[in-house]
N, C-alpha and C positions, 0 to 999 in steps of 0.2 A: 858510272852511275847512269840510270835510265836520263833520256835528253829533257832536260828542261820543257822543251815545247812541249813535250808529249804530255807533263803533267799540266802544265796552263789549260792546254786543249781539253785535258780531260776535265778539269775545274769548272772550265765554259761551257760543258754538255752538262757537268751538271746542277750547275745553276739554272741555267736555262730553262730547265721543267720548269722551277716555279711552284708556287704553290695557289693550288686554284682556291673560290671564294667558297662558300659556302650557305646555303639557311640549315639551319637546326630543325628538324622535325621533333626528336622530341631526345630526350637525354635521358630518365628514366631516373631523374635526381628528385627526390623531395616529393613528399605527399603518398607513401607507399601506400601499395593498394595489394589485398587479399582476398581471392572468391573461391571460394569451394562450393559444389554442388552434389545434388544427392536428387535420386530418381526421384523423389516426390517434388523436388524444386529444379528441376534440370536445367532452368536458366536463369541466370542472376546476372544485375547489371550493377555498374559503381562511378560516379563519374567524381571527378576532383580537381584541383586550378593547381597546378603548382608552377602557375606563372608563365609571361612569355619569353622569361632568360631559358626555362625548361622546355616548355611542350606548343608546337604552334598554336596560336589560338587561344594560348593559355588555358585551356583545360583538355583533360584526358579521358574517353569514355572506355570503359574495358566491358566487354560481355565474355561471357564462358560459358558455354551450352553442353548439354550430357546428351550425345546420342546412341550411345550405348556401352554395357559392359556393366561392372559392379554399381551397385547402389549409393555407395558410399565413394564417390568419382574425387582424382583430385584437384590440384590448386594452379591458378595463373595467380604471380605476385610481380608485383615492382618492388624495387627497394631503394635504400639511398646509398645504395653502391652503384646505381647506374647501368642494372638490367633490369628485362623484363623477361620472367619463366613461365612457359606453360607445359604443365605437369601432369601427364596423362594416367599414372599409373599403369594398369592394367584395363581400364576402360578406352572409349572413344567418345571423341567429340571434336571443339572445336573453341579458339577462342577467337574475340577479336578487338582491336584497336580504334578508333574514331577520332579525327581531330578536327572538329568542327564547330568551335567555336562555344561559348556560351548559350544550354540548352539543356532539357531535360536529357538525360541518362541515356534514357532505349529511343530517342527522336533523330534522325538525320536531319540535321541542318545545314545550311549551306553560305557560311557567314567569312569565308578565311578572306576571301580577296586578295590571295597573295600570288605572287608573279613570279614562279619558280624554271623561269627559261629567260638563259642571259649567255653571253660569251663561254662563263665561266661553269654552267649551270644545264649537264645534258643529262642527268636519272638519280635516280635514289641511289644511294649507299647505305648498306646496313652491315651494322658489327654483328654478326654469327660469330656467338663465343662456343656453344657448343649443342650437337646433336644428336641425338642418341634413338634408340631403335632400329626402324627400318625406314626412318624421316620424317618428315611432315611438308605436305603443300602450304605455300607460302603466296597470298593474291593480296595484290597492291590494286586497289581503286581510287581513279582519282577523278572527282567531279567539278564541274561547272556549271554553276546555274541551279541544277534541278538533276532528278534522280535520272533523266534521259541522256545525259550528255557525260557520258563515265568513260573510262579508256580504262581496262583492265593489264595486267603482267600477271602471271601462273609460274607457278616453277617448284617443283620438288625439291626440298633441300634435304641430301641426303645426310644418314648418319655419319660421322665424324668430321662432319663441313665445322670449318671454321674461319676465319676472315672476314672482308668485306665485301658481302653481294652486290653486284653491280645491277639494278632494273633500269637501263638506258629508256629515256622517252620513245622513243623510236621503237621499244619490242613491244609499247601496248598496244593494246587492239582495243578498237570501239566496241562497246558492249552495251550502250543504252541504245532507246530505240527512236531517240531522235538524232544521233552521232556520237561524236567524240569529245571529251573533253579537252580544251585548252591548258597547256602548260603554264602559259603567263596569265592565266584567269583562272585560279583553284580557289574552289569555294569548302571542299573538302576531301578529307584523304581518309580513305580505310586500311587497313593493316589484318587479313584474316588467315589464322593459321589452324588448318584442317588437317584434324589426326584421324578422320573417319580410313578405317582400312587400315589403320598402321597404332594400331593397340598397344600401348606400354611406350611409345616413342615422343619423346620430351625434346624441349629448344629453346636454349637462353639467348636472349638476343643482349646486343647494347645499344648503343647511340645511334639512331637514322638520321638523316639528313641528305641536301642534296646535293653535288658539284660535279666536278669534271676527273674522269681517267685525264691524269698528264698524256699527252702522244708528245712522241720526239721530233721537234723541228729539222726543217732540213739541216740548219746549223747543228743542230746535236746530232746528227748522224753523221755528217760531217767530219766533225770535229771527232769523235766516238771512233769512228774509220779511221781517218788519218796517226789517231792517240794508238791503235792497234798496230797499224803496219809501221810505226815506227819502232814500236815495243819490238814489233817482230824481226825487223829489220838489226837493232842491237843486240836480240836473243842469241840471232846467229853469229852476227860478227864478237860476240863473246863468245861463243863454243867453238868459235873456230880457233881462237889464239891458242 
């Protein structure tokens, strides 16, 4: 039988990971939300509370903007299954996310106060259930203070992505024009997902929030190493009998 140690040692790597903390940005549970647009109304907004067990801030703003293709554009919805769709059809556009607090609908405000950089706590995670077309840009903004002090993430996610996107603190870039936004001082966070150029291409998302990629302690590589070369070390002395 494989040596006893070998299996402890592999137990101890992976325990080890651990499991990091986490805040919830938003869950996409309770309070469903439906906007459809149509060229004479090309942008509609919808805001909603469905609490701060669900969405930071406790409330949700969604815009969904028509900037081009059929007239009859179609739908971003939540539901209480715990996604959130934006549904291009055959048109372009765009939709987007807001969490900022208690506030009128179409207003940026800057009320979260929340302190999203800890040990445990280096970028956004998002569930990418599924993507379809030819993708959609995905820009994560996150503010402090006032609309000058934002730190942006950009990234294409293409069609057939699925999993959890990693936007580490560290890939935004300042994009307001007084500097950057603070990780441990968010006053608000955007979420815009831009189908301009990629016509017909749709993206269900799930749960956002933010924590840590486990990395392997020296111990679990260690122990990982050692758990191998002994595996290898009985591999052969069994093929040799």
């Amino acid at each position: 039988m494989i040596p006893r140690i070998a299996i402890l040692l592999v137990a101890v790597s992976i325990l080890s990971v651990g499991a990091a903390q986490a805040t919830l940005i938003d869950s996409f549970n309770a309070e469903e939300q439906f906007l459809h647009t149509r060229t004479s109304n090309p942008i509609v907004w919808n805001q909603v509370e469905p609490g701060s067990t669900v969405a930071i801030g406790k409330f949700r703003d969604v815009m969904l903007q028509l900037t081009s293709g059929r007239s009859d554009y179609s739908e971003v919805m939540t539901d209480f299954g715990g996604v959130f769709t934006f549904t291009q059809g055959t048109a372009e556009g765009l939709a987007r996310i807001t969490w900022d607090g208690e506030d009128s609908e179409n207003t940026l405000r800057f009320s979260l106060n929340q302190d999203l950089q800890s040990p445990t706590e280096d970028g956004f995670l998002i569930d990418i259930a599924e993507v379809t077309g030819t993708g959609v840009i995905l820009q994560l903004d996150v503010y402090t203070n006032d609309a000058d002090h934002v730190s942006s993430y950009t990234t294409l996610v293409s069609a057939g992505t699925s999993g959890t996107l990693l936007a580490p603190y560290a890939s935004f870039i300042p994009s307001g024009g007084s500097g950057s936004a603070n990780f441990d001082d968010v006053d608000a966070i955007v979420l815009t997902f831009d189908g301009t150029g990629h016509a017909g291409s749709d993206i269900t998302i799930g749960s956002i929030e933010t924590g840590k990629v486990p990395e392997p302690t020296v111990w679990t590589i260690l122990a990982t190493g050692m758990a191998s070369l002994m595996f290898t070390g009985w591999r052969r002395r069994n093929l040799s009998r």
